[in-house]
C-alpha positions as CSV (number, residue, x, y, z in Angstrom):
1,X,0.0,0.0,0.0
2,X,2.9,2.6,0.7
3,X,4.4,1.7,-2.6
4,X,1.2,2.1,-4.4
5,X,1.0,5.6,-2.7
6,X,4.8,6.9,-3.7
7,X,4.5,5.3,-6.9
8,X,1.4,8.4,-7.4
9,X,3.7,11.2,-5.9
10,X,5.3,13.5,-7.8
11,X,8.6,13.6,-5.7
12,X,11.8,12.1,-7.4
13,X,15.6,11.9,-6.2
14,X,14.1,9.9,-2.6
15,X,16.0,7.0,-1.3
16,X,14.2,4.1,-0.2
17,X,14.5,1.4,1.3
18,X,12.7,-2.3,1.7
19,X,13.0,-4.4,4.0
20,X,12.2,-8.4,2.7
21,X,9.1,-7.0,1.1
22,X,8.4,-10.1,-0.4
23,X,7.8,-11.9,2.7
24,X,4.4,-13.9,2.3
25,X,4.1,-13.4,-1.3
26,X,3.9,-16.1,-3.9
27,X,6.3,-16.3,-6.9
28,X,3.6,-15.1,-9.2
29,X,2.9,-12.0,-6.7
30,X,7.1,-11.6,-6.6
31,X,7.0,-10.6,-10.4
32,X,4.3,-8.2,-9.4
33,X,6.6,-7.0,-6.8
34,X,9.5,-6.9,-8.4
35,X,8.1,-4.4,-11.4
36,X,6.7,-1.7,-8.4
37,X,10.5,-1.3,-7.1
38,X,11.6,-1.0,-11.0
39,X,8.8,1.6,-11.6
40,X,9.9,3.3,-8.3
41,X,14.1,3.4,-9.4
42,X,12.6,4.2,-12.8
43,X,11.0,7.5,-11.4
44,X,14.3,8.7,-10.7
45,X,15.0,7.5,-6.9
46,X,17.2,5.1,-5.2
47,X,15.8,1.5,-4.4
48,X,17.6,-0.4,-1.8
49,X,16.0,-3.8,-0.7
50,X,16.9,-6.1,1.6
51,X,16.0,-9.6,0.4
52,X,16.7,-13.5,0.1
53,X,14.7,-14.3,-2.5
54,X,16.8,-15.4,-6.3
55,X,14.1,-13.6,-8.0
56,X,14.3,-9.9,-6.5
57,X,18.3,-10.3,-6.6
58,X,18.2,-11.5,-10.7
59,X,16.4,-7.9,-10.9
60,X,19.4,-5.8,-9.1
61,X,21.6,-3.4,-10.7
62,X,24.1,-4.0,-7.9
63,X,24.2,-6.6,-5.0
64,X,25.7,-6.6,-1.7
65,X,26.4,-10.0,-0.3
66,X,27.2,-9.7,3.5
67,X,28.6,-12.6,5.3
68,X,29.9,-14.8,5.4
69,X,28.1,-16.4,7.8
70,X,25.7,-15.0,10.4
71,X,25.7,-13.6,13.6
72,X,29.6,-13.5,15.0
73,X,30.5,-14.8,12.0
74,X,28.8,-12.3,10.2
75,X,29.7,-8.7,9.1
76,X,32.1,-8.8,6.2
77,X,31.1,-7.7,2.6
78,X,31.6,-10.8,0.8
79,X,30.8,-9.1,-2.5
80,X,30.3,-5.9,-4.4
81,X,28.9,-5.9,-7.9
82,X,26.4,-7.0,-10.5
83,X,24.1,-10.3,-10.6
84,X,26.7,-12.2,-13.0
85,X,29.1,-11.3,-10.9
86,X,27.6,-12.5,-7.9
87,X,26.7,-16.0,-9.3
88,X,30.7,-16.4,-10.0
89,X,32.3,-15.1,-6.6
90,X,31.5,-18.5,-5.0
91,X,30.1,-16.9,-2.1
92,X,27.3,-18.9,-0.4
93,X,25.0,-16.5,-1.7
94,X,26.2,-16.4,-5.4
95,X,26.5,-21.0,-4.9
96,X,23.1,-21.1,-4.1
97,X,21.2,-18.3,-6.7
98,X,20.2,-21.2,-8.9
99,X,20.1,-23.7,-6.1
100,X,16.5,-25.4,-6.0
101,X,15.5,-28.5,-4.7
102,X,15.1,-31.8,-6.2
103,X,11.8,-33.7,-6.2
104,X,11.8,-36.9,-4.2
105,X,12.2,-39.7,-5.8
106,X,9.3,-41.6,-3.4
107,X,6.4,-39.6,-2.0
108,X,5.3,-40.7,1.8
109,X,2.1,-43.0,1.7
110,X,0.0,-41.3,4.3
111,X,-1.2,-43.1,7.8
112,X,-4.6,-41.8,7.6
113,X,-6.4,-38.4,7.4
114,X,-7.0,-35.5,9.6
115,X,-10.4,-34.3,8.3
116,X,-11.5,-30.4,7.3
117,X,-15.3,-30.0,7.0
118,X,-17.0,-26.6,5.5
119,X,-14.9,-24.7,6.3
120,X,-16.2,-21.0,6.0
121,X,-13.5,-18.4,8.0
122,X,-13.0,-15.2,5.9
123,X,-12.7,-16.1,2.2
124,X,-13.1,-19.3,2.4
125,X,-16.3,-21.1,0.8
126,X,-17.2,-24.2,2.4
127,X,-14.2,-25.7,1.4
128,X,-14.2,-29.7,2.9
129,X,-10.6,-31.4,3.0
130,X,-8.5,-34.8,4.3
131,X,-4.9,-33.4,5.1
132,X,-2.7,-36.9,4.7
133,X,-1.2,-37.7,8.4
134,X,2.1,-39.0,8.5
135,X,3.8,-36.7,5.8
136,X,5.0,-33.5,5.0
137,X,2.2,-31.6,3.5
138,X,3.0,-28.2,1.8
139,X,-0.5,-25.9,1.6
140,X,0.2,-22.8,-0.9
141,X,-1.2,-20.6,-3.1
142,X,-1.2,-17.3,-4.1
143,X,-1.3,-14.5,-0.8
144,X,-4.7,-13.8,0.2
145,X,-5.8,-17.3,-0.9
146,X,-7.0,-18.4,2.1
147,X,-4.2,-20.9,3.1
148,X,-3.6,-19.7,6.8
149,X,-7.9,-19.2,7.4
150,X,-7.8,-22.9,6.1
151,X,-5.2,-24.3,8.4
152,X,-5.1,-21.9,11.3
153,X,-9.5,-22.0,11.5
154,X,-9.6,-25.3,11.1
155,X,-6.5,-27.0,13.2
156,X,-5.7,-24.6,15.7
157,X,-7.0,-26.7,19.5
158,X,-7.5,-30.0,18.0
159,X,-5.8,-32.3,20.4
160,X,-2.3,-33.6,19.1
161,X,-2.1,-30.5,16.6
162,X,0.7,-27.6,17.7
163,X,0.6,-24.5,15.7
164,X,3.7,-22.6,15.6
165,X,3.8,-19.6,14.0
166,X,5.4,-15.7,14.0
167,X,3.2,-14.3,16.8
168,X,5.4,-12.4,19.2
169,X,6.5,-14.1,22.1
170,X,5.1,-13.3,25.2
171,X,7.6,-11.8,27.8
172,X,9.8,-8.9,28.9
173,X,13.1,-7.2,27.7
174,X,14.8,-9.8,30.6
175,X,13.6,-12.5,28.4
176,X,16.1,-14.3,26.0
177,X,16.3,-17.6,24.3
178,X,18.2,-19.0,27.3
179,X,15.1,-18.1,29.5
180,X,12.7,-18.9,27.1
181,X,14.0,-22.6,25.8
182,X,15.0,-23.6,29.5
183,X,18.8,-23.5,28.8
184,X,19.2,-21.5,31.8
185,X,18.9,-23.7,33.9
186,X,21.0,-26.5,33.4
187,X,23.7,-23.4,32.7
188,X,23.2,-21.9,36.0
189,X,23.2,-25.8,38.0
190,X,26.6,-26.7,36.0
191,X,27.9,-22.7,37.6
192,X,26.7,-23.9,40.6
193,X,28.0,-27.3,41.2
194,X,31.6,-26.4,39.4
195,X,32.0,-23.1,42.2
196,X,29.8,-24.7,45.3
197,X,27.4,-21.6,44.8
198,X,23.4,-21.5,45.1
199,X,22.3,-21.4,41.3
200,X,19.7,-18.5,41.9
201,X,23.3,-16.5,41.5
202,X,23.4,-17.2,38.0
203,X,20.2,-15.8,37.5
204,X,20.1,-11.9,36.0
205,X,16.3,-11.8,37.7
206,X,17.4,-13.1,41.0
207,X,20.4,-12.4,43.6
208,X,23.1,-12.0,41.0
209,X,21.7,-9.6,39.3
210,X,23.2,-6.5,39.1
211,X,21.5,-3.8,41.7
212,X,22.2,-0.9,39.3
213,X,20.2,-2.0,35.9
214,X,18.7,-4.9,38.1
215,X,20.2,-7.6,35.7
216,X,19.2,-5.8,32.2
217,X,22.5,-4.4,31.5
218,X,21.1,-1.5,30.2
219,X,19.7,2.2,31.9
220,X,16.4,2.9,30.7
221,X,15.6,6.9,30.3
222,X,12.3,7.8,30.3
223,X,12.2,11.5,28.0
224,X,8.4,12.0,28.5
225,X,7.2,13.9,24.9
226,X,10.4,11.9,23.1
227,X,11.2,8.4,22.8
228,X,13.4,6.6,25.8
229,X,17.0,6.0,25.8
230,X,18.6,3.0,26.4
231,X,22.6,3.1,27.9
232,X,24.7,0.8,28.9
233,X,25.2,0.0,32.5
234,X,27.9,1.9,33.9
235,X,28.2,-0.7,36.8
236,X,28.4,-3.9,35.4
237,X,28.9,-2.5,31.9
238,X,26.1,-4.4,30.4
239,X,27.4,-7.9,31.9
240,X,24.3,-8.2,34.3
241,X,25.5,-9.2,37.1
242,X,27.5,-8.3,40.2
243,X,31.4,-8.5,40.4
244,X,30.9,-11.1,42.8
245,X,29.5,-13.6,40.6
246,X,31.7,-12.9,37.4
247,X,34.5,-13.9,39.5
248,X,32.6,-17.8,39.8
249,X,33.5,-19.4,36.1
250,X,33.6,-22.8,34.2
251,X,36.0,-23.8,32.3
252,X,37.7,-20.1,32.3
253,X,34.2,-18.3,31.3
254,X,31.8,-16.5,33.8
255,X,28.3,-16.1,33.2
256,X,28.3,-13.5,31.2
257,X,30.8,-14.9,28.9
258,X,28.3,-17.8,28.3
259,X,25.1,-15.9,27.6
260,X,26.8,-14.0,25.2
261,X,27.9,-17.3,23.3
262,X,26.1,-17.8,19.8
263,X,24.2,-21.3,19.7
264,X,26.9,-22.9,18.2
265,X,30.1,-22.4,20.1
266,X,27.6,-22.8,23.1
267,X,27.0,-26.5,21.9
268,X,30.8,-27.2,21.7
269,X,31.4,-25.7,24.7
270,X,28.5,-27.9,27.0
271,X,29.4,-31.3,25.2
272,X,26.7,-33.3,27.0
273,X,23.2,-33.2,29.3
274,X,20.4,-31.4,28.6
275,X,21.8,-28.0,27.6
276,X,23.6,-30.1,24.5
277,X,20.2,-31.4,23.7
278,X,17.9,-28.1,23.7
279,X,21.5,-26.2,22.1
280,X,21.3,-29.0,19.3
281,X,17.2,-28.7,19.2
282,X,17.9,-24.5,18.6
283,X,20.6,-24.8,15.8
284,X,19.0,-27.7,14.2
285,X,16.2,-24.7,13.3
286,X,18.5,-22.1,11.8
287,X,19.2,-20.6,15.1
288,X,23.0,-21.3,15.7
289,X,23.7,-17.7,15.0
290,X,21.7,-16.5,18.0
291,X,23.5,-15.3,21.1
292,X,22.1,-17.0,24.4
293,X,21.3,-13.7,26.1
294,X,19.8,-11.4,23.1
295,X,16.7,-10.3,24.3
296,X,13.5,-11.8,22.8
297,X,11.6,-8.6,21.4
298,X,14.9,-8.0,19.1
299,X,13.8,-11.2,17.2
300,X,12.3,-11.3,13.2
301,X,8.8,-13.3,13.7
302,X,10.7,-16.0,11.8
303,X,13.2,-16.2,14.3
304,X,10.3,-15.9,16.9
305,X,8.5,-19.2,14.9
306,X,12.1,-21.3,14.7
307,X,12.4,-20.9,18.6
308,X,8.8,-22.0,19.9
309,X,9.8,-24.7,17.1
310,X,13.0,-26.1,18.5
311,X,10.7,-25.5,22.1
312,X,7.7,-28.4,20.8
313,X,10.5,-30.5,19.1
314,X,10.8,-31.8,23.0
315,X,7.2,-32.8,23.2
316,X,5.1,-35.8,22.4
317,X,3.1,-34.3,19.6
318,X,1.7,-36.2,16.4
319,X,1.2,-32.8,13.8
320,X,3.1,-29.5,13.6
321,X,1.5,-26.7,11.9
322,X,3.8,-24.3,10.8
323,X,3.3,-21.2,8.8
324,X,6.1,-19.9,6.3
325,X,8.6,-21.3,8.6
326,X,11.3,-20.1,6.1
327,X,10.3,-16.4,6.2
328,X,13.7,-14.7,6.8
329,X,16.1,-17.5,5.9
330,X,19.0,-17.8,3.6
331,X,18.8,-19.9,0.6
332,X,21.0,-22.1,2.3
333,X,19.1,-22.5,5.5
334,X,16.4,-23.6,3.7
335,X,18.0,-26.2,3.1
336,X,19.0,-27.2,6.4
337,X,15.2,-26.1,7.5
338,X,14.2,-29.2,5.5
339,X,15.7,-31.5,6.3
340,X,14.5,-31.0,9.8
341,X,11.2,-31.2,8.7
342,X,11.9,-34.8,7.2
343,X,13.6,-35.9,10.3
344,X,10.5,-34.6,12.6
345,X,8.1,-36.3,9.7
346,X,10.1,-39.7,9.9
347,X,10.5,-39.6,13.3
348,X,7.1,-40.2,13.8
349,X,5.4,-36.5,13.5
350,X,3.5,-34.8,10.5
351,X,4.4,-31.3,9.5
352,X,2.0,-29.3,7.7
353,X,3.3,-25.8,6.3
354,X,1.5,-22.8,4.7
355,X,3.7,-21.9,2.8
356,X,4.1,-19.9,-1.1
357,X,7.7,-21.5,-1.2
358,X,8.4,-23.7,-4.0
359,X,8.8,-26.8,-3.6
């Protein structure tokens, strides 16, 4: 709707810039997409878009690739330059520009069905359907089709059924994905045991905490008519907790050293127990890039889904319900994304996905 509106203004020489605005859309509704921004450069401003998807880079005058990983290992312009270019540099980007996946070569036979009657939520029209049990189902179409009122209306408080989808995750500016997944607290009993300390130290909402920011690690400012202004703790200096308990370590890092550990090094670096499973449950959905402590309202609502994902992979459930579970991810990590999926589906589970990827 904004674009629509600039695209009738008379202004020219603006700068602007998208942020995955092809999130949700079909490929049909990309092409649709993609010729708004080109009208948009075409009226004599400066389009810059940040975006995953092959079909809005293929339409670039010049690509950025950052990289070359994510997170810590993040950062670095990989590449600077046109499309051709880019498919040539041998960056994981430019590998994976043409990258689709293969069909399999033997579909699932489903174990039975899990039935949709009349359903009539928004647009849909009495629209009656068996989704298969015991496979991966994919429901697309084009957006505004009526694939999440389908799913969502229909599914959502059947017993056995989880839905996991972007909604925001209920909880404070304390909360993190440690918090949230239960990794804290095997961390803080494995702190506890190795210095002969209560655990409720290791805890930024409990004694530990620092007394200044009370555990946040940031000052909040409250500037009335303006907007507030976070700072960095000048006690702890954003660590969280008191000198006291950053003196208490394991195997040479304190607390703070930890919950600023991306998924991945975490997972080396707590080889066993339950904080190696729920680490290996949180990069096995695209998460290893995450830092233990990052707060959960800094989080894309594809980030949000992935997390409550790796959270209900530690359930007994029979049918996941996820919606555009790849929203936000790299080419790559769709691939990885995937193959979860088949392991959940052939463990037992069936995964059904609104999705407008294609498949």
């Amino acid at each position: 709707m904004k674009m629509v509106r600039h695209l009738g203004s008379s202004l020219s020489d603006v700068t602007y810039v998208f942020d995955e605005p092809t999130v949700g859309l079909h490929p049909h509704d990309i092409a649709r997409m993609n010729d708004l921004l080109l009208r948009l450069r075409d009226k004599g401003n400066t389009v810059l878009v940040v975006e995953h998807k092959p079909e809005t880079i293929a339409i670039a005058d010049h690509v950025v690739d950052l990289g070359p990983g994510a997170g810590t290992a993040g950062g670095h312009v990989c590449y600077s330059g046109d499309v051709a270019g880019l498919r040539r540099s041998g960056t994981l980007t430019g590998r994976h520009l043409d990258h689709r996946v293969g069909l399999r070569g033997e579909v699932r036979r489903p174990t039975g069905h899990l039935p949709i009657r009349n359903a009539d939520l928004h647009n849909l029209r009495d629209v009656s359907v068996d989704v298969p049990l015991g496979v991966l189902t994919v429901v697309t179409g084009v957006a505004g089709s009526g694939k999440s009122s389908l799913i969502h209306g229909s599914l959502r408080r059947r017993a056995g059924v989880v839905i996991v989808d972007q909604s925001p995750i209920r909880g404070s500016r304390r909360s993190n994905p440690a918090t949230y997944s239960g990794l804290l607290d095997p961390i803080r009993a494995a702190f506890a045991k190795a210095n002969g300390v209560k655990a409720a130290l290791f805890s930024a909402n409990s004694e530990g905490a620092c007394p200044a920011c009370k555990g946040i690690g940031l000052i909040y400012t409250d500037l009335a008519m303006m907007a507030g202004v976070a700072t960095v703790c000048e006690k702890c200096e954003g660590r969280r907790f008191t000198a006291e308990v950053l003196t208490y370590t394991l195997r040479g890092k304190n607390i703070s050293d930890v919950l600023a550990m991306p998924v991945t090094e975490a997972y080396d670096f707590f080889p066993s127990g339950s904080a190696h499973v729920i680490l290996g449950r949180l990069a096995d959905v695209c998460l290893g890039y995450l830092s233990l402590g990052q707060p959960l309202n800094t989080l894309s609502g594809g980030e949000r889904q992935r997390l409550k994902l790796a959270i209900h992979m530690a359930e007994k459930t029979s049918t996941y319900v996820l919606d555009e579970p790849t929203t936000g991810l790299h080419l790559a990590d769709v691939d990885q994304l995937l193959a979860l999926l088949d392991r959940l589906v052939d463990a037992g589970n069936r995964s059904s996905s609104s999705s407008t990827i294609r498949r």
